[in-house]
C-alpha positions as CSV (number, residue, x, y, z in Angstrom):
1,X,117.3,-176.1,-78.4
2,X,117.9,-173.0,-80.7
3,X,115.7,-172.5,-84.1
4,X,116.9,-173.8,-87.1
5,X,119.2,-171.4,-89.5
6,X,116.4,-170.9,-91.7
7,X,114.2,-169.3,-89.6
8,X,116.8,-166.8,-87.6
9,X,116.6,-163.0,-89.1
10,X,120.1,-162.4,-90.5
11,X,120.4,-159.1,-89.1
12,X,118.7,-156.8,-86.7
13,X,117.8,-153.8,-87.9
14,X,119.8,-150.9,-86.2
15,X,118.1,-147.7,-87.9
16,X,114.5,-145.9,-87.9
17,X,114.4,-146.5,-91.6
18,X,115.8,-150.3,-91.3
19,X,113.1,-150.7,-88.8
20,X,110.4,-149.9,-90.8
21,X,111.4,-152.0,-94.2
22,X,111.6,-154.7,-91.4
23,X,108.2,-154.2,-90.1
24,X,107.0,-152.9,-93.6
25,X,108.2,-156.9,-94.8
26,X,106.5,-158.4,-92.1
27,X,103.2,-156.5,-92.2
28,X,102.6,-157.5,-96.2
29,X,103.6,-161.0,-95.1
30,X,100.3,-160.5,-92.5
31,X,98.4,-159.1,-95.4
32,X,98.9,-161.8,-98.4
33,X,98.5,-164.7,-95.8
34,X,94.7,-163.2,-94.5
35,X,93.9,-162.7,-98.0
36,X,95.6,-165.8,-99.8
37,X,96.9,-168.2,-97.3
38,X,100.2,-170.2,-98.1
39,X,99.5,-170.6,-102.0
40,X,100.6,-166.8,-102.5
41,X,103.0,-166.5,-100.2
42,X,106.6,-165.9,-101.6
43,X,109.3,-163.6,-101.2
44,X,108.5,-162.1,-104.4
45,X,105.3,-161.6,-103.7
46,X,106.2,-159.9,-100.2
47,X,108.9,-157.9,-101.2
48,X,106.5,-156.4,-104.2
49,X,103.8,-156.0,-101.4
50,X,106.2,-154.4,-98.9
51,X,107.3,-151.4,-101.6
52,X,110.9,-152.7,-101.1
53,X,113.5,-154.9,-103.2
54,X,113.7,-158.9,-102.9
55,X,117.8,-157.6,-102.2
56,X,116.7,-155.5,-99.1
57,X,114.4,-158.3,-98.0
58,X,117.4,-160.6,-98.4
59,X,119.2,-158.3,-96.4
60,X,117.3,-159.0,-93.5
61,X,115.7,-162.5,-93.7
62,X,117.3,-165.8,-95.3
63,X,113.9,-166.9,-96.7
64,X,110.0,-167.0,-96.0
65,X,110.4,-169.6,-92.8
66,X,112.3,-166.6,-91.4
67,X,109.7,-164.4,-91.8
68,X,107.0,-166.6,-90.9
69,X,109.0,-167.0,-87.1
70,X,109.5,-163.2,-87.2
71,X,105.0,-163.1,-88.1
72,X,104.6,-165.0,-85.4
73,X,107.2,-163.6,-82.8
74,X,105.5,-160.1,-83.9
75,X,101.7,-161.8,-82.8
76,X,102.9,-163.7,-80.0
77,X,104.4,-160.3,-78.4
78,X,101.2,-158.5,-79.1
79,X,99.3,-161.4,-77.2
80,X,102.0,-160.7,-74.5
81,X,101.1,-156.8,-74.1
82,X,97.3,-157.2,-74.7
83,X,97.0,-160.2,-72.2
84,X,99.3,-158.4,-70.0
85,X,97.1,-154.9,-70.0
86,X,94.0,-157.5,-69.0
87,X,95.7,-159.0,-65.8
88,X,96.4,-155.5,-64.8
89,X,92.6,-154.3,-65.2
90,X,90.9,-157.1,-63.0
91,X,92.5,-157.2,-60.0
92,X,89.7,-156.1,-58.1
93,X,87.1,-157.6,-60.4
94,X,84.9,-160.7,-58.9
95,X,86.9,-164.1,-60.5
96,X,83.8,-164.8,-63.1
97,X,84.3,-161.0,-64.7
98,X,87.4,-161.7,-64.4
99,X,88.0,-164.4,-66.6
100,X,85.6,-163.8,-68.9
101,X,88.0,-160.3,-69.8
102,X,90.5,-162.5,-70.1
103,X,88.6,-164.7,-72.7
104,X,87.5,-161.5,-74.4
105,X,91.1,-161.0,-75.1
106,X,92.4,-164.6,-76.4
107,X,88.9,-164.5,-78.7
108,X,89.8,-161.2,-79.7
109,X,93.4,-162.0,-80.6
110,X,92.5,-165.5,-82.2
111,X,89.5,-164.0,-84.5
112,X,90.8,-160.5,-85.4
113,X,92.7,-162.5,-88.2
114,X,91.3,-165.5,-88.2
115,X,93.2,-167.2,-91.4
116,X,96.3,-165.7,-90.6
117,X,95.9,-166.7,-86.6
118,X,95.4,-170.6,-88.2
119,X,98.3,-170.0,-90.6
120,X,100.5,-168.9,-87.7
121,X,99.2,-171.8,-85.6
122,X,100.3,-174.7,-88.0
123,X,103.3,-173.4,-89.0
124,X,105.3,-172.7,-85.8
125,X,105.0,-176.0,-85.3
126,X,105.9,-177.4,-88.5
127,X,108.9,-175.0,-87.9
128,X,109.9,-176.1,-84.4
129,X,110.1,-172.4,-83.1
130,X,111.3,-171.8,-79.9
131,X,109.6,-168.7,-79.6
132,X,106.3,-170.4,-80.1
133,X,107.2,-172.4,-76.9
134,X,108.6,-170.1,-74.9
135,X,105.2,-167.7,-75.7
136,X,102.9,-170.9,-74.6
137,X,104.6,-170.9,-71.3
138,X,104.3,-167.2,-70.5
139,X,100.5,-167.2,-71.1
140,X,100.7,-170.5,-68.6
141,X,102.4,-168.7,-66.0
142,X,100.3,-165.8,-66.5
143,X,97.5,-167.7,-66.0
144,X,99.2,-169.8,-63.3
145,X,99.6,-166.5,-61.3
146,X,96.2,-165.4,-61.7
147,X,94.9,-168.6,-60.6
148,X,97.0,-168.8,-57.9
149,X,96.0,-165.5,-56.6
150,X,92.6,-166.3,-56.1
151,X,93.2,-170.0,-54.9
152,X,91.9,-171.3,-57.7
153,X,94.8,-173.9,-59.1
154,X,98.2,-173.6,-60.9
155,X,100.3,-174.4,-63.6
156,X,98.6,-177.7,-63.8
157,X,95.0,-176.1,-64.0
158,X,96.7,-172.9,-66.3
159,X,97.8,-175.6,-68.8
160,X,94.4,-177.5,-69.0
161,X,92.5,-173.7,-69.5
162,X,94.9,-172.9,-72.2
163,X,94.4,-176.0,-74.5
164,X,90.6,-175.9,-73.7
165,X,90.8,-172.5,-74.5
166,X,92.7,-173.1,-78.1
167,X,90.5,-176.4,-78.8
168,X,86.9,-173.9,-78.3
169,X,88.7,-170.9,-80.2
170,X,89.3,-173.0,-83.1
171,X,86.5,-175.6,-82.9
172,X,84.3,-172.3,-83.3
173,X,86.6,-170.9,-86.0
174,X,86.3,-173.6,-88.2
175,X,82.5,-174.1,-87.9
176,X,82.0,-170.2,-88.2
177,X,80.0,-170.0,-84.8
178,X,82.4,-167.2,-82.9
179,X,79.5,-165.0,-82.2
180,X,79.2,-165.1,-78.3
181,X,82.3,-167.1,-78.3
182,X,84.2,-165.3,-75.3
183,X,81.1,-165.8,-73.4
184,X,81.1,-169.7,-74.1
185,X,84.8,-169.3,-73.4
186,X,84.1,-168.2,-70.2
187,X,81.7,-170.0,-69.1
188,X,83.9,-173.0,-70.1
189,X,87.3,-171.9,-67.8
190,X,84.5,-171.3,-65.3
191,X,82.9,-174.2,-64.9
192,X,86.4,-176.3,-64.9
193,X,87.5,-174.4,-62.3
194,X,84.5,-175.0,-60.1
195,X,84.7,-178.5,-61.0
196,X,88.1,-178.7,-60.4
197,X,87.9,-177.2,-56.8
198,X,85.4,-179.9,-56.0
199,X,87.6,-182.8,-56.7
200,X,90.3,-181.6,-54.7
């Protein structure tokens, strides 16, 4: 199923300098979101932000619900390369260093912006993106692969670490108690996975 009209860019920019009023749009979108969640968020607002004119940020997106998807397509990549640079570091790490790098990398990417990381959250799904989906299942079969690797589980077992991952992430976001939090993490995934291994 493809994303709504209202949240499709309605053109890719083509140019250095198009590039950059695109990215420039998207980055003040970041920044009044952190600072003043959904209450201050308007086109206005971002193109005044951004340096450019609400007609060039017309130019590119149809309204905020398009830049909100293009937000969120812009973390969800990031998530992509940072996660991806991880798996590539700990092949030869023992599997509890392991994992608890890659829970030092979902805390990182959840609590560098924490607001903006709950905004993001909520509204991909009260938008239906696609993208948001399609991001959930790489980070499974990323996951999936690592775990297969080391004989540890699969997509099943990826699936169950990445909602017990999310739930802990923003359990300990919302009571303020992320100090220590990739450890807990960590420990967490761990102590599944041994569990799991004995039940099968």
């Amino acid at each position: 199923m493809a994303d709504p009209p209202a949240v499709v860019p309605r053109k890719r920019p083509r140019q250095a300098r198009a590039a950059a009023t695109v990215e420039a749009i998207i980055e003040a979108s970041a920044r009044i979101l952190e600072a003043e969640g959904l209450a201050g968020f308007n086109t206005n607002a971002v193109a005044a932000l951004a340096g450019v004119s609400i007609g060039s940020l017309y130019q590119y997106f149809p309204g905020k619900e398009a830049i909100l998807a293009a937000l969120a397509r812009r973390e969800a990549e990031a998530f992509d390369a940072a996660l991806g640079v991880a798996l590539g570091e700990i092949g030869d790490l023992g599997t509890p260093s392991a994992v608890a790098r890659l829970a030092q990398v979902a805390v990182d990417h959840q609590t560098r912006h924490t607001r903006l990381a709950r905004i993001l959250d909520l509204e991909e799904q009260r938008l239906g993106l696609t993208e948001a989906q399609a991001a959930a299942g790489r980070t499974v079969q990323a996951i999936a692969e690592f775990l297969s690797d080391r004989h540890l589980g699969g997509e099943a077992a990826a699936l169950d670490i990445l909602h017990l991952s999310r739930g802990l992430i923003d359990g300990a976001v919302e009571r303020g108690t992320t100090e220590g939090l990739a450890r807990r993490l960590s420990w967490a995934i761990l102590g599944y996975l041994a569990l799991s291994r004995q039940g099968s």
